[in-house]
C-alpha positions as CSV (number, residue, x, y, z in Angstrom):
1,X,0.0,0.0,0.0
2,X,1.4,3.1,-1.1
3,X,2.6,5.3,2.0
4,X,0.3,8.3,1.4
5,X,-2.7,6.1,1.4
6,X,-1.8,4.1,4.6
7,X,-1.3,7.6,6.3
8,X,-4.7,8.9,5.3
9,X,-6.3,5.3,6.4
10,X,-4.4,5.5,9.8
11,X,-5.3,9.2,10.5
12,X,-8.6,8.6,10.0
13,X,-8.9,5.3,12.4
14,X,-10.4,4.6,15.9
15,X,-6.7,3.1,16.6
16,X,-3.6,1.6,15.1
17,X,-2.5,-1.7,16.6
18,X,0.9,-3.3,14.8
19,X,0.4,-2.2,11.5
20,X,-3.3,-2.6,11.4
21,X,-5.7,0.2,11.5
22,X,-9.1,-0.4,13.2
23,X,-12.1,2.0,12.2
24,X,-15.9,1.5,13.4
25,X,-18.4,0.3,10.6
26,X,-21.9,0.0,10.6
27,X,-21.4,-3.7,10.9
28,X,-18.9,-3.2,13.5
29,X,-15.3,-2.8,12.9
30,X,-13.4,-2.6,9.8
31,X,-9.7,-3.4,10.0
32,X,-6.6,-2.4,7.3
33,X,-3.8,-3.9,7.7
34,X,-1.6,-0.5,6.4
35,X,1.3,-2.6,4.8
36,X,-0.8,-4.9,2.5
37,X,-3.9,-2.9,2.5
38,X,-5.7,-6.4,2.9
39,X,-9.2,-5.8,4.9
40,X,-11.2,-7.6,6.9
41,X,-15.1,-6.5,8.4
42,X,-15.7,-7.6,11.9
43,X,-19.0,-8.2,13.9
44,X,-19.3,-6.7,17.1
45,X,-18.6,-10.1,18.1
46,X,-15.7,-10.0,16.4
47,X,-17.1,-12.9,13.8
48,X,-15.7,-12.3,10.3
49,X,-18.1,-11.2,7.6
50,X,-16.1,-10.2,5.4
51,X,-12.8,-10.2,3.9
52,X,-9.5,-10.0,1.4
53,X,-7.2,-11.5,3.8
54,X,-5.6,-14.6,4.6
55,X,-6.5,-16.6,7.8
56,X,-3.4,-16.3,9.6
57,X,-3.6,-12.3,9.0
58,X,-7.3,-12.3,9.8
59,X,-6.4,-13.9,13.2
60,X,-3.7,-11.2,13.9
61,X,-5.9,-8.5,13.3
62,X,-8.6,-9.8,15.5
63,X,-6.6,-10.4,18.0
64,X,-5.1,-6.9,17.9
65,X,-8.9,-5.7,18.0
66,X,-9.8,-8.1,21.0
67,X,-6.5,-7.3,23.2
68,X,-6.9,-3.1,22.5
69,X,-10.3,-2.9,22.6
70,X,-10.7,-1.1,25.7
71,X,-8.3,1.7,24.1
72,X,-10.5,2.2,21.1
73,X,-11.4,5.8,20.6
74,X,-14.4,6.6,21.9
């Protein structure tokens, strides 16, 4: 993902865990990891509805979401 672009994404995010930028959706949370720019939509019960990344980044991101949650902008 060009630099610019992940700056923009991560400047306009709830919070930025390890590379991945975690914004509220209507759904519940979409998260971007800024060096691919692979996505992945979240429930609030942080069940995957949908996405473009693998499985082993999909677990990473959720599990950034689920160990930071409590430091999510409010």
């Amino acid at each position: 993902m060009p630099k610019r672009k992940a700056k923009k994404i991560a400047d306009a995010a709830d919070m930025v865990v390890d590379g991945f930028a975690v914004l509220r959706h209507e759904l519940g949370y979409r998260i971007v990891n800024l060096n691919s720019g692979n996505v992945v939509v979240v429930s609030s019960k942080h069940e995957v509805l949908e996405s473009s990344m693998d499985e082993i980044e999909e677990a990473m991101a959720i599990r950034n979401l689920t160990e930071n949650i409590e430091f999510l902008a409010a």
